[in-house]
C-alpha positions in Angstrom: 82.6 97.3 106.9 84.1 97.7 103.8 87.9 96.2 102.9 90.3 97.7 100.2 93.2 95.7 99.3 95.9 97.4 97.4 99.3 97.1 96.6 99.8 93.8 94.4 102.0 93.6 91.1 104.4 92.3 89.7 107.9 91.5 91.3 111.1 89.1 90.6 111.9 86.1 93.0 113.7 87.5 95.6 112.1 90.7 95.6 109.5 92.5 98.1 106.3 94.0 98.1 103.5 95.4 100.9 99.9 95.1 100.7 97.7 97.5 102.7 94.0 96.8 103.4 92.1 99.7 104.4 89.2 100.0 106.1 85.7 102.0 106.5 82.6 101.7 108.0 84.0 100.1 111.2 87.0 101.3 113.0 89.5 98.5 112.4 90.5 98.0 115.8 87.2 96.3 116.4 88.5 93.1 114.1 90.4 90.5 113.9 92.3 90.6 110.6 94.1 88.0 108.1 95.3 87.7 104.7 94.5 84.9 102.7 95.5 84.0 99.0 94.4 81.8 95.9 96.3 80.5 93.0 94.8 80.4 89.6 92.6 76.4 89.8 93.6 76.5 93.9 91.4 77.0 96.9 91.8 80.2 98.8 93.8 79.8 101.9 95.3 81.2 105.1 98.4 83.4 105.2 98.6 85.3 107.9 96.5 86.8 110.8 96.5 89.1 113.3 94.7 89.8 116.6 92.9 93.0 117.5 95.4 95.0 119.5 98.5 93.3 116.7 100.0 91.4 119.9 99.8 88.0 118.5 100.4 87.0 115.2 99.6 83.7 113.0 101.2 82.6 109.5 101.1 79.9 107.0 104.4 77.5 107.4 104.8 78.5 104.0 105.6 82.1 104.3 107.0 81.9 107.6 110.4 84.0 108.1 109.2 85.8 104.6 105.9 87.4 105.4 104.8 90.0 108.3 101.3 91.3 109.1 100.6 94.1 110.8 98.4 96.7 111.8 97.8 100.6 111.8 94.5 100.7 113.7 94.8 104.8 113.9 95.3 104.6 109.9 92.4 102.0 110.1 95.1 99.7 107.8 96.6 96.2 108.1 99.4 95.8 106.0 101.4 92.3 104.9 105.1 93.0 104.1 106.4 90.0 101.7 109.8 89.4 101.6 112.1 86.6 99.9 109.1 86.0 97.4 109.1 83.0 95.5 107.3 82.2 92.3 104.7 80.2 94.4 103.7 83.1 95.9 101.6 83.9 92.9 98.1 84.9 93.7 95.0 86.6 94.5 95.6 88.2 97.6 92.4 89.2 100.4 92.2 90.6 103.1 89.4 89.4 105.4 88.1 90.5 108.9 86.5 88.8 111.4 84.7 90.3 114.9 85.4 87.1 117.2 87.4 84.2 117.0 87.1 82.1 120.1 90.0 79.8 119.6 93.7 80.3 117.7 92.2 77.9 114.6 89.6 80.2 114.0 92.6 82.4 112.8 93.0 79.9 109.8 89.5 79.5 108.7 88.2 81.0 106.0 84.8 82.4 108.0 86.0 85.9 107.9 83.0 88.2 107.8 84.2 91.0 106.0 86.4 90.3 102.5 87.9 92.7 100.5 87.9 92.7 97.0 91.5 90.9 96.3 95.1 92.1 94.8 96.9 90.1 91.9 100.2 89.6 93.5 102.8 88.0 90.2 106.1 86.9 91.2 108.6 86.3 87.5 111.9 83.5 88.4 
């Protein structure tokens, strides 16, 4: 399976932006998908998730209320649609796939199987 992450630049506080993640090699439906993020001399970690069919959803308390996943699984595409971005938001975005999880915390892991390639996301105060 092979991820493509698109849609990162640069965007004022505030401001919006949507990431799309496409897929091929696999139809998409058959994963699990999330979006994690690092910050230049960070770790890489959890931002959102979202279940096979897109019925349940999981985010990071830190983009709560400002971020949404979702899923196109005829376009073979999750998106994340950022909202009310703050400068913190700054990052390396990925999206990841995984084909089980067997428990809600596996959501937040970073044992993905798939990655894609990441999108510099830049947000100016």
């Amino acid at each position: 399976v092979q991820l493509q992450a698109s849609g990162g630049g640069l965007v004022q506080a505030g401001g919006s932006l949507r990431l799309s993640c496409a897929a091929s090699g696999s139809t998409l439906s058959s994963l699990v998908m999330g979006w994690f993020r690092q910050a230049p001399g960070k770790e890489r970690v959890f931002v959102a998730g979202i279940s096979w069919s897109g019925g349940k959803t999981y985010y990071a308390d830190s983009v709560t209320g400002r971020f949404t996943i979702s899923r196109d699984n005829a376009r073979n595409t999750v998106y994340l649609h950022m909202n009310k971005m703050k400068t913190e938001d700054t990052a390396v975005y990925y999206c990841a796939g995984r084909e089980r999880v067997w428990s809600t915390s596996d959501y937040y892991t970073s044992l993905y199987d798939y990655w894609g390639q990441g999108t510099q996301v830049t947000v100016s105060s």
